[in-house]
N, C-alpha and C positions, 0 to 999 in steps of 0.2 A: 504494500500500500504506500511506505513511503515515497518509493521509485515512481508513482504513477504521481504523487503531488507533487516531488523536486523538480521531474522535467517537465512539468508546465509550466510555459511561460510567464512572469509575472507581469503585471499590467500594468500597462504605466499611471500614476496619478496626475490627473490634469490640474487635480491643486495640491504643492506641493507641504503643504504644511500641512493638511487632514493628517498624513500617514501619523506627522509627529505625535498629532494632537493625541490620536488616537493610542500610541504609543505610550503616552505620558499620560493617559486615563488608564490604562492595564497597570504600567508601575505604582500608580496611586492605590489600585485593588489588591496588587500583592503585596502592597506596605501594609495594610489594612488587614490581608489576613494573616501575613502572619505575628502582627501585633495583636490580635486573636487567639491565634493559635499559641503565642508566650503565656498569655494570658488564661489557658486553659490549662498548660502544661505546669504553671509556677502554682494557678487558683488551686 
């Protein structure tokens, strides 16, 4: 399955800041859970 997503082409972005944005809203989610997840493991 991997080999059938890698070689597909990636698409280009006609606006090049969304990719960032969007980027920089998943690292905001993983900050989140795993300040969560310390938080279950220390609670």
């Amino acid at each position: 399955m991997s080999e059938i997503v890698s070689n597909q082409p990636k698409p280009k972005s006609p606006r090049g800041g969304t990719d960032r944005a969007a980027f920089a809203q998943v690292e905001r989610w993983m900050a989140l859970i795993r300040e969560i997840s310390l938080e279950q493991a220390t609670g």
